[in-house]
Structures are given as C-alpha cells and as structure tokens.
KOLGU-116034 format. One record per atom (N, C-alpha, C): x, y, z; residue in one letter. Coordinates in steps of 0.02 Angstrom, whole numbers, plus 32768, in hexadecimal, padded with zeros to 4 digits. Layout:
N
XYZA;...
% end
This chain:
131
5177A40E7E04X;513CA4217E2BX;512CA46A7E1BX;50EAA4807DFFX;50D9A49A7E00X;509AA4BF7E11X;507FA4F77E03X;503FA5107E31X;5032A5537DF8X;4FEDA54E7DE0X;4FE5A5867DB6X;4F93A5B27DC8X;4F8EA5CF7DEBX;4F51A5FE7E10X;4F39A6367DE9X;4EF2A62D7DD7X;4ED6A6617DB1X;4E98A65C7DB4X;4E64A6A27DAAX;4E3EA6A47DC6X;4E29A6D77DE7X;4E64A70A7DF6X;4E45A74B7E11X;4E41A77B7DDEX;4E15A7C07DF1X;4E05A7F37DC5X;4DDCA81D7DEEX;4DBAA84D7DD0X;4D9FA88B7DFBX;4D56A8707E09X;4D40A88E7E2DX;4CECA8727E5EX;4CFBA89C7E85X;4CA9A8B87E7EX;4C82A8D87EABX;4C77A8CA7F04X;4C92A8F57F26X;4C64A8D67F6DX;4C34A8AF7F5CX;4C33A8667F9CX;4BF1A84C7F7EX;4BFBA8147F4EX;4C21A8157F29X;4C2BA7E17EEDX;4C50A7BF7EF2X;4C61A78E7ECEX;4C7BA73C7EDCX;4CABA7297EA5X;4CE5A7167EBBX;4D10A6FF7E86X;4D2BA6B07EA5X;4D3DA6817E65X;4D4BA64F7E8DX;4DA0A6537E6AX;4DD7A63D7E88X;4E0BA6297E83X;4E11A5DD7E68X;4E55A5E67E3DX;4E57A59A7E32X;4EADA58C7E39X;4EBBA55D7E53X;4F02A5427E67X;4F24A5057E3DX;4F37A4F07E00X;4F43A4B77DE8X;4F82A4A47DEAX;4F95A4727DF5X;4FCDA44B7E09X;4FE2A4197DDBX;5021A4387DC1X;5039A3F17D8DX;5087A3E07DAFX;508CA3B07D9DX;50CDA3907DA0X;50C7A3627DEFX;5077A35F7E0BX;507CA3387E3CX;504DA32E7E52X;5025A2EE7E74X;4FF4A2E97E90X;4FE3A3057EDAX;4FAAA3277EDEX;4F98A3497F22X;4F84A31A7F55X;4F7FA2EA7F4BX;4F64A2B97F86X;4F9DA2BA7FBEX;4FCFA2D67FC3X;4FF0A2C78015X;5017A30C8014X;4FE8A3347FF5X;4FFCA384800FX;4FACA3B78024X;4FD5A3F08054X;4FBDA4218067X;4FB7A44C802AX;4F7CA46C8018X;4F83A49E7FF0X;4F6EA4C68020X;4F85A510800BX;4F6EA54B802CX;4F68A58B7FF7X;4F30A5BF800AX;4F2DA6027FF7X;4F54A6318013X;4F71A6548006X;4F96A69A8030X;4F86A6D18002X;4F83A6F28030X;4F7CA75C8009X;4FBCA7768031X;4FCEA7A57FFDX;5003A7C6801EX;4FF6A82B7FF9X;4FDCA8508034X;4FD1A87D8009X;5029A8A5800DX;5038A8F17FF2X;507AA8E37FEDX;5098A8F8801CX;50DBA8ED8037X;50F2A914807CX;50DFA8D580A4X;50ADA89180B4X;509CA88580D6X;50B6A83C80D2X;50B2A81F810CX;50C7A7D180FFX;5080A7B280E1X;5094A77A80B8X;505EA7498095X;505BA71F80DFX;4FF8A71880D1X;4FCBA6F080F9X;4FB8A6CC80D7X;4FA1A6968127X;4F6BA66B80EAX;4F2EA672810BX;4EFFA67F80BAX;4EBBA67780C9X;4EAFA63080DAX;4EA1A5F880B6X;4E9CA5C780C0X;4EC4A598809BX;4EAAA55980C7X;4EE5A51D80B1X;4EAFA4DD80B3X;4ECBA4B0807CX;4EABA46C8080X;4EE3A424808EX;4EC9A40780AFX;4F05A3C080B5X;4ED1A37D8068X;4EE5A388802CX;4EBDA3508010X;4EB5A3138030X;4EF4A2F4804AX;4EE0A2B4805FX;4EACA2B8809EX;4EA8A2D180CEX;4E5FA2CC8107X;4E3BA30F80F2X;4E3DA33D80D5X;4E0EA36280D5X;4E0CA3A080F9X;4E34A39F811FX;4E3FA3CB8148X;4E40A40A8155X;4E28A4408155X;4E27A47D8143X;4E27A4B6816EX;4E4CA4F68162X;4E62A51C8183X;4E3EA56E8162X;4E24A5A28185X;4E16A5E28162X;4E41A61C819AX;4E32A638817FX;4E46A67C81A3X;4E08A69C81D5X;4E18A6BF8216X;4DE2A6C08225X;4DADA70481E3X;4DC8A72D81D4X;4D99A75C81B1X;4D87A73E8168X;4D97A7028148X;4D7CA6E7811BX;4D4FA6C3812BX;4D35A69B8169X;4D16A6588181X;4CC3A6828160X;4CB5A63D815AX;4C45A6518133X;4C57A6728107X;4C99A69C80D0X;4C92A6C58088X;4CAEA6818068X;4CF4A6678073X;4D1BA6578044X;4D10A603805AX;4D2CA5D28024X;4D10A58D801FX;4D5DA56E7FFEX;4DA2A559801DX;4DB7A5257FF9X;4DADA4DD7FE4X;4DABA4BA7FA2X;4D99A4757FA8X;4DDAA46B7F60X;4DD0A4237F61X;4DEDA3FF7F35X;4DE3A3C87EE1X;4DEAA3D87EBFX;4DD4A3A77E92X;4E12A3757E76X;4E16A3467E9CX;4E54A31B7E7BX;4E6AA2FA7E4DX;4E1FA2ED7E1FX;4E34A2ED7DD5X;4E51A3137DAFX;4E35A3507DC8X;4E5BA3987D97X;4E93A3BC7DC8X;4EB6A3AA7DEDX;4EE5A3A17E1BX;4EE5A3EB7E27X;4EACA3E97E46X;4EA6A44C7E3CX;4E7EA4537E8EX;4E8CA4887EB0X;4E6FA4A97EE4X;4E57A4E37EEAX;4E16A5027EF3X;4DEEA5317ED8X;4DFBA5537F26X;4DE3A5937F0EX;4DCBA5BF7F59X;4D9EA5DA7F30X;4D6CA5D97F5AX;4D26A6097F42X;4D03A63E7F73X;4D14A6777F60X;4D13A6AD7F84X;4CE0A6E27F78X;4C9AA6D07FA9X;4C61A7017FA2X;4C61A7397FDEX;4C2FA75C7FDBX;4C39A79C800AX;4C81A7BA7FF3X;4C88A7C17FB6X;4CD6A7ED7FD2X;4CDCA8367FE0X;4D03A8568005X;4CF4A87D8028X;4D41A8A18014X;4D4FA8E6800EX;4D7DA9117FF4X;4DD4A8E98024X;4DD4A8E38056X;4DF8A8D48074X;4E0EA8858064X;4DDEA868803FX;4E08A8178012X;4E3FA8297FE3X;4E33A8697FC8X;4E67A89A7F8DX;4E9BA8767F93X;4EC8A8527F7CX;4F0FA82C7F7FX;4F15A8127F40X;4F76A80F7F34X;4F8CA7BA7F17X;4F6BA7807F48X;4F65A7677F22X;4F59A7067F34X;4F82A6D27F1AX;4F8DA6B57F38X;4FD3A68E7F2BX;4FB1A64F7F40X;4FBCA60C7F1EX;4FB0A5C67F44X;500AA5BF7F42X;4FF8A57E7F81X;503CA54C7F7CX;5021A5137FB5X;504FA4F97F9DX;5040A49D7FB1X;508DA4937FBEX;507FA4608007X;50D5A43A802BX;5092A3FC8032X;50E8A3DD802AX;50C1A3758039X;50D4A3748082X;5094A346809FX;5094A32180D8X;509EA35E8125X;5070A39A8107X;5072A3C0813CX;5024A3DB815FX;500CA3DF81A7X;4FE0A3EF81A9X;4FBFA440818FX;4F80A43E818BX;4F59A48F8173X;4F64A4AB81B3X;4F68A49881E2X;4F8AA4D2822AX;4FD1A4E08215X;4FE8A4B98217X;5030A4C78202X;5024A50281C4X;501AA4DF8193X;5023A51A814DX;500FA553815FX;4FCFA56B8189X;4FB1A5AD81A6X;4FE3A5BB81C7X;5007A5AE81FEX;502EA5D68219X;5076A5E5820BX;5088A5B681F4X;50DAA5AA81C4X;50D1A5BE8188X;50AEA5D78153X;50B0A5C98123X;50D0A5FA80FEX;50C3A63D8122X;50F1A6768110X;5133A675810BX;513CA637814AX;51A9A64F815CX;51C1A612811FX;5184A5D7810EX;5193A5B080D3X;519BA5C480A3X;5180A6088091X;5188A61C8054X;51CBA6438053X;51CEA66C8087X;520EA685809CX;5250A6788092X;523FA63A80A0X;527FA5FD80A3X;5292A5D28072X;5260A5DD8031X;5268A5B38009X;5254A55C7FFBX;5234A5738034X;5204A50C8034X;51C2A52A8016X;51B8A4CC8005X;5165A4D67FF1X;516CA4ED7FA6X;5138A4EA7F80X;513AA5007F46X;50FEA5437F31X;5100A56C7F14X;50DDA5B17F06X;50CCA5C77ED2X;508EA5CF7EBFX;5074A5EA7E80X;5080A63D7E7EX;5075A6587E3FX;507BA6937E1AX;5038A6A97E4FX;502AA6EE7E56X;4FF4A6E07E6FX;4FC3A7107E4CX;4F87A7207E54X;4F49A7307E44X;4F21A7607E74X;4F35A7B57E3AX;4F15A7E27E6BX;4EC4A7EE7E70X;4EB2A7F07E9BX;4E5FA7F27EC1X;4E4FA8417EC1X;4E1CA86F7E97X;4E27A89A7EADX;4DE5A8A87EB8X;4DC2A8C27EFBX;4D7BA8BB7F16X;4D73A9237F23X;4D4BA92E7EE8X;4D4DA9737EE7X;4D1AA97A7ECDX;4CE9A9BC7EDAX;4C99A9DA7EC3X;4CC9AA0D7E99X;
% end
C-alpha cells in the first residue's frame, strides 16, 4: 500500500493549486482518504477527508468555500483543489488513507494515527502561498 502526493509549489495569494493523491497497491473503495498539513513544531491536521464508498466529506473549518476534495476511481487518485489560497495555507501536505474508517474519525484521530503508526502516509507536498 501505497500513497504518492504531488502537486504543490509556490502561488501567489489568490491563486489556486490542485493536489493530487494516487494510490497503488490498493483499491480506495472501503477507505477514508484524508489531507493533513503539518507546518513544523506543530502537530499534522487534517484539512479534509473523503470516505469513497458514501461520499462523505469532511473540511476544516478555515478551508470550507476555498478548498474541494473529490475522487476519481479509475485513476485511483484523490485530488484537493485549493483556490483562494491565502499565506497561512503555507504547509507540507501529506494524504493518507485507513480502511473502513469514518471522515469524522480521520479529522479528529488522524494525527495520533499517524503518530502511532496506523493508516498508511504519503511523502508529502510543500504548498508555498507567497507575493
């Protein structure tokens, strides 16, 4: 199982980058994927999370109306698309995906999961939102 995230780079206040999350070695249909930023010193959050099988979806409150997770399950890939960005999006981005867990769950657990060694975690992809 793996998870390979790319997609970030420098942008302007204002400008839009989309993330991309691809997943080999397993099908996403009965997992949570999630976004997390972790700037450094700080524990990793999650921006948002998707459940593929219902759809389900979770943001952060200061991403909600900028940022957009969805899914494409042919290309076993989960995008975040992130407009308005604003200096304070500045982070690593990290995806990861656990099977058979809710997007509440992953938002609030998902840090001590990573912590702990559950769940699986991509390399992640720095965002850097600077004039």
């Amino acid at each position: 199982v793996q998870l390979q995230a790319c997609g970030g780079g420098l942008v302007q206040p204002g400008g839009s980058l989309r993330l991309s999350c691809v997943a080999y070695g397993f099908s996403l249909d009965d997992y949570a994927i999630g976004w997390f930023r972790q700037a450094p010193g700080k524990e990793r959050e999650a921006v948002s999370c998707i459940s593929i099988r219902d759809g389900n979806t979770y943001y952060k409150d200061s991403v909600k109306g900028r940022f957009t997770i969805s899914a494409d399950n042919a290309k076993n890939t989960v995008y975040l698309q992130m407009n308005s960005l604003k200096p304070e999006d500045t982070d690593v981005y990290y995806c990861a995906a656990r099977e058979g867990v809710m997007v509440e769950a992953m938002a609030v657990h998902g840090s001590r999961w990573y912590r702990l060694g559950l769940g699986s975690w991509g390399q992640g992809t720095l965002v850097t939102v600077s004039s």
